[in-house]
Each structure stands twice: as C-alpha cells, then as structure tokens.
C-alpha positions as a Markdown table, in Angstrom:
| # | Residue | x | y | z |
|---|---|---|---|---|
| 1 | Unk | 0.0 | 0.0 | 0.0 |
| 2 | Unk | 2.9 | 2.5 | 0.9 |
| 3 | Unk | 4.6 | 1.8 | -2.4 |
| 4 | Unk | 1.1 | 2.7 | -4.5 |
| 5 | Unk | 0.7 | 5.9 | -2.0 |
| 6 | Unk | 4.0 | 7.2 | -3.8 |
| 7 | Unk | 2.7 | 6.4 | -6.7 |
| 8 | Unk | 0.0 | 8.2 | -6.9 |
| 9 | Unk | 1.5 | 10.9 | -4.5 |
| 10 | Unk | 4.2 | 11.4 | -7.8 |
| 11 | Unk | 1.6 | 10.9 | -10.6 |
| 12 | Unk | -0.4 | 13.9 | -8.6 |
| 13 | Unk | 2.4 | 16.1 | -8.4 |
| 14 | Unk | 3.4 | 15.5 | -11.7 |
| 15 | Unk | 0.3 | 16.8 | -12.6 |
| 16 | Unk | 0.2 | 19.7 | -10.1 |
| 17 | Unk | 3.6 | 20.9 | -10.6 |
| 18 | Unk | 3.7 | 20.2 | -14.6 |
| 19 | Unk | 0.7 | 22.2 | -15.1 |
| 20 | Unk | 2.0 | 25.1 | -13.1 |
| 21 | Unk | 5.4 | 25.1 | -15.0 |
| 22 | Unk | 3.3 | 24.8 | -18.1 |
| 23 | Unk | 1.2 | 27.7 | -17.2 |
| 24 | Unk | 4.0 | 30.1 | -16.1 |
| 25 | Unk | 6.7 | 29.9 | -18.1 |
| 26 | Unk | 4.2 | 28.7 | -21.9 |
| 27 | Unk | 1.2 | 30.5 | -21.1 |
| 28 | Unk | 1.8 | 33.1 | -18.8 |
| 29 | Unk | 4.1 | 35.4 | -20.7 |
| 30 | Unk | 1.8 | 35.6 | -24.1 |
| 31 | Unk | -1.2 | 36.1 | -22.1 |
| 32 | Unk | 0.6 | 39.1 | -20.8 |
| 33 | Unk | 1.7 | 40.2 | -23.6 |
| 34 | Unk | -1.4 | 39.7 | -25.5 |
| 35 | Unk | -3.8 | 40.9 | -22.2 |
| 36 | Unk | -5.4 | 37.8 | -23.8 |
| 37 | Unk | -8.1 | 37.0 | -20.9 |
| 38 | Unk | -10.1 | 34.1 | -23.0 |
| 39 | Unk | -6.9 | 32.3 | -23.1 |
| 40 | Unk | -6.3 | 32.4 | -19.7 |
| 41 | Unk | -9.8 | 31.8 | -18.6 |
| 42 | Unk | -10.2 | 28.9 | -20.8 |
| 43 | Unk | -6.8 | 27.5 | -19.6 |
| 44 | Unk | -7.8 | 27.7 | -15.9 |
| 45 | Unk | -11.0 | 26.6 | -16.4 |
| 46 | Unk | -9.7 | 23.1 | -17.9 |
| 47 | Unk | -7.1 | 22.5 | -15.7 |
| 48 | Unk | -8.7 | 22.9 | -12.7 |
| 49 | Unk | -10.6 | 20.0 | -13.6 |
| 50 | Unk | -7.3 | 17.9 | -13.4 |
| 51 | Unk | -5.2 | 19.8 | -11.2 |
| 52 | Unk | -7.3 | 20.2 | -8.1 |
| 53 | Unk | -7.9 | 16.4 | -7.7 |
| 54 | Unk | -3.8 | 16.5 | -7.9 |
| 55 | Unk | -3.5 | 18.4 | -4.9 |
| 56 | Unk | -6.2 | 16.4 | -3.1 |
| 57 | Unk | -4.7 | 13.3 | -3.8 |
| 58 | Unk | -1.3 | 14.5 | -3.0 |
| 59 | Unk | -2.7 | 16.0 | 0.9 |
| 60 | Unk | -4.2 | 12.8 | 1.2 |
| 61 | Unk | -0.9 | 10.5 | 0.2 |
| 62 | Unk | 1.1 | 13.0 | 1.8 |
| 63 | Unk | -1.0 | 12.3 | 5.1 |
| 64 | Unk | -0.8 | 8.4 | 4.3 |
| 65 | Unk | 3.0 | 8.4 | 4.0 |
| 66 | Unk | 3.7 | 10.6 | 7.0 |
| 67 | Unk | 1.8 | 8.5 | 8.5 |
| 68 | Unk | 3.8 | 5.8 | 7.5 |
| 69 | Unk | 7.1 | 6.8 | 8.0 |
| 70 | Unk | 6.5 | 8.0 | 11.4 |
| 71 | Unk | 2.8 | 6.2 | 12.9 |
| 72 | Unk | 2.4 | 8.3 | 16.1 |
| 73 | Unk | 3.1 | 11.4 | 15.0 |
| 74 | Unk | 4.9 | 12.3 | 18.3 |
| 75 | Unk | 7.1 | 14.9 | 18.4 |
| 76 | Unk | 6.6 | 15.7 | 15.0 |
| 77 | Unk | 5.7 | 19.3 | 14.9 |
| 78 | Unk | 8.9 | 19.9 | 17.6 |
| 79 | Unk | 11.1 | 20.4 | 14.4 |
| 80 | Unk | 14.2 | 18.3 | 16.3 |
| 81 | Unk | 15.0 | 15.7 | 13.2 |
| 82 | Unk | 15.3 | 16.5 | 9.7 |
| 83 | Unk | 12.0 | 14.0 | 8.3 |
| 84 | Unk | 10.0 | 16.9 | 10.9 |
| 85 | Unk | 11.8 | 20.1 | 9.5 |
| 86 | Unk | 10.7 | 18.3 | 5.8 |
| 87 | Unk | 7.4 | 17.2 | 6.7 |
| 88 | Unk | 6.9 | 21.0 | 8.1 |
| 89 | Unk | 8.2 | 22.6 | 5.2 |
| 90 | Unk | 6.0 | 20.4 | 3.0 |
| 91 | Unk | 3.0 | 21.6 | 5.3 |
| 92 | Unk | 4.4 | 25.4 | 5.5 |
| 93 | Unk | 4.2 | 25.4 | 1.5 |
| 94 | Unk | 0.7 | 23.9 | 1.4 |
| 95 | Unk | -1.2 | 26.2 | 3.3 |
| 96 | Unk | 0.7 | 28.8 | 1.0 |
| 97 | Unk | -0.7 | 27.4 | -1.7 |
| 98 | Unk | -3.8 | 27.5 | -0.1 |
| 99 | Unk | -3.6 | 30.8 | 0.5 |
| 100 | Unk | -2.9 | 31.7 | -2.8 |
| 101 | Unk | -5.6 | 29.2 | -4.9 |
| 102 | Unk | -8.2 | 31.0 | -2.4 |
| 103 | Unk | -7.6 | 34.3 | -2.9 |
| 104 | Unk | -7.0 | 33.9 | -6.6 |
| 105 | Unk | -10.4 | 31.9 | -7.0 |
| 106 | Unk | -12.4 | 34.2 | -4.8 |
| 107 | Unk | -11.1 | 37.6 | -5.6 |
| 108 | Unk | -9.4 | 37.6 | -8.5 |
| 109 | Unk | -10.4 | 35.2 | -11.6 |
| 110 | Unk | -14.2 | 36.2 | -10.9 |
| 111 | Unk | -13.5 | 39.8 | -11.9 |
| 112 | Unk | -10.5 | 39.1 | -14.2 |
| 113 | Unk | -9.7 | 42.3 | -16.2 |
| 114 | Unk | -6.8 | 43.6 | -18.1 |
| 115 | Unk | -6.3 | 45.4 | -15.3 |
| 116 | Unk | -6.0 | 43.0 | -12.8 |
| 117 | Unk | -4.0 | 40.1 | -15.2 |
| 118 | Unk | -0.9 | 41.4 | -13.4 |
| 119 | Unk | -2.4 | 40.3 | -9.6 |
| 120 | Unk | -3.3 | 37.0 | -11.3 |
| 121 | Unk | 0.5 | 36.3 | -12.5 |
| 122 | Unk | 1.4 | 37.5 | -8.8 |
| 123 | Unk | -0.5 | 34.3 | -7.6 |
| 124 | Unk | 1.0 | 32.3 | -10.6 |
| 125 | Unk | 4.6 | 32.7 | -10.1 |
| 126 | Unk | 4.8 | 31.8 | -6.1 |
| 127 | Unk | 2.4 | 29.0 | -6.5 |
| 128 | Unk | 4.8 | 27.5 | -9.2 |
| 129 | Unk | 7.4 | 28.4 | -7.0 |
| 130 | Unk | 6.2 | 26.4 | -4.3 |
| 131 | Unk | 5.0 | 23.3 | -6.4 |
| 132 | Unk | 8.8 | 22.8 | -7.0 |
| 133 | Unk | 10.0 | 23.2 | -3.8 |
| 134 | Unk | 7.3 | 20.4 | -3.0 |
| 135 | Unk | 8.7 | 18.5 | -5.4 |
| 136 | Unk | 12.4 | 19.2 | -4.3 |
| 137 | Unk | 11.2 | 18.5 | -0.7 |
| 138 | Unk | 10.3 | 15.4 | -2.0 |
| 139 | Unk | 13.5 | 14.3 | -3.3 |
| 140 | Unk | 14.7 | 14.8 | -0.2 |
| 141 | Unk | 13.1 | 12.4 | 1.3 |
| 142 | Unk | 13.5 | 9.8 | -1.4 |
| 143 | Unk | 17.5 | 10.2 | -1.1 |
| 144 | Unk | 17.0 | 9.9 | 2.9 |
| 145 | Unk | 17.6 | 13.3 | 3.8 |
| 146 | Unk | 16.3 | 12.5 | 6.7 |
| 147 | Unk | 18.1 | 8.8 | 7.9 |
C-alpha cells in the first residue's frame, strides 16, 4: 500500500507541478503580452478540472506516508529531526498554496480584467514556485535526507 501511496503521491504532483510550469513559463508570458483574458480563462477553467484532484490526492498520500514513515506522530511538529523540519516545510508550502488558490479563486479570476491580469501572475509565479520546492522537498526524502 505504501509503495502505491508514492505512486499516486508522484503521478499527482506530476500533474500539479507540470501544469503550473506549463502555465507560467508557456502561457503566462503571451497572455501578458497579448492581455489575452479568454486564453487564460479557458486554460484555468480546464485545468482545474485535473489539477485540483492532484492536490487532493497529494494532501491525502502525503497524510498516508507521513503516517507511514512516522505512525504516532509524536514529536513531529517539535522540528528536532530533519524527516519533521521536511514534513513541516511540505505543510508550510501547502497552506501557501492554499492561501494563494483561495484568494486567486475568490477575488481575482471572478473579476478578471486587463487590469488586474498582473495580480493573477502574482499568484501564478509563487504558486509555481512552491509546487517545486514540493517537489524538491520530496526528493529529499526519497534520497534519505532524513536517515
């Protein structure tokens, strides 16, 4: 079961993270460019279909493996061994994330002008930014970072 956990835990992120590089570095900069809002909409709009279920499958494998790695969860919030500094860094970058997806979905795509493309990019560019330090995070563990 643990081994199919990382599985889909990478499958997810590859989705997640993929998609974000996609988005900010292909689609980002012509959209700017361009102050091409349809684009943009229509991109969001389909890959929130698939990248939403990405993140939820990689909160709930990410909870799963945790678990696994370290059952009783004691002590693991104290920050005194390097799989809790990870484990808190991976929880520090999703309520970020969070933070952002929110505030982007609420405030932001709803009333998505040319004027306010720019905040949009703002949310973009650290989300994508934190999908790879998830990802890098998670190579850290792989290689034992923490052993």
């Amino acid at each position: 079961m643990y081994e199919f956990a990382i599985l889909l835990h990478l499958l997810a992120a590859t989705i997640w993270t993929g998609g974000h590089l996609v988005l900010a570095i292909g689609i980002l900069p012509g959209v700017l460019k361009n102050t091409d809002l349809a684009f943009i909409r229509a991109f969001e709009s389909a890959y929130e279909k698939v990248g939403i279920p990405a993140l939820i499958i990689q909160i709930l494998t990410g909870v799963w493996i945790s678990y696994s790695i370290w059952p009783t969860g004691e002590g693991l919030l104290e920050l005194a061994s390097p799989i809790s500094k990870l484990i808190a860094v991976k929880l520090s970058l999703l309520l970020l994330t969070v933070l952002f997806a929110i505030d982007a979905r609420l405030r932001i795509i709803p009333n998505l002008t040319s004027a306010n493309l720019y905040s949009l990019a703002w949310h973009i560019i650290p989300v994508t930014i934190f999908s790879v330090l998830f990802a890098a995070a998670g190579v850290l563990f792989r290689f034992g970072y923490f052993n």
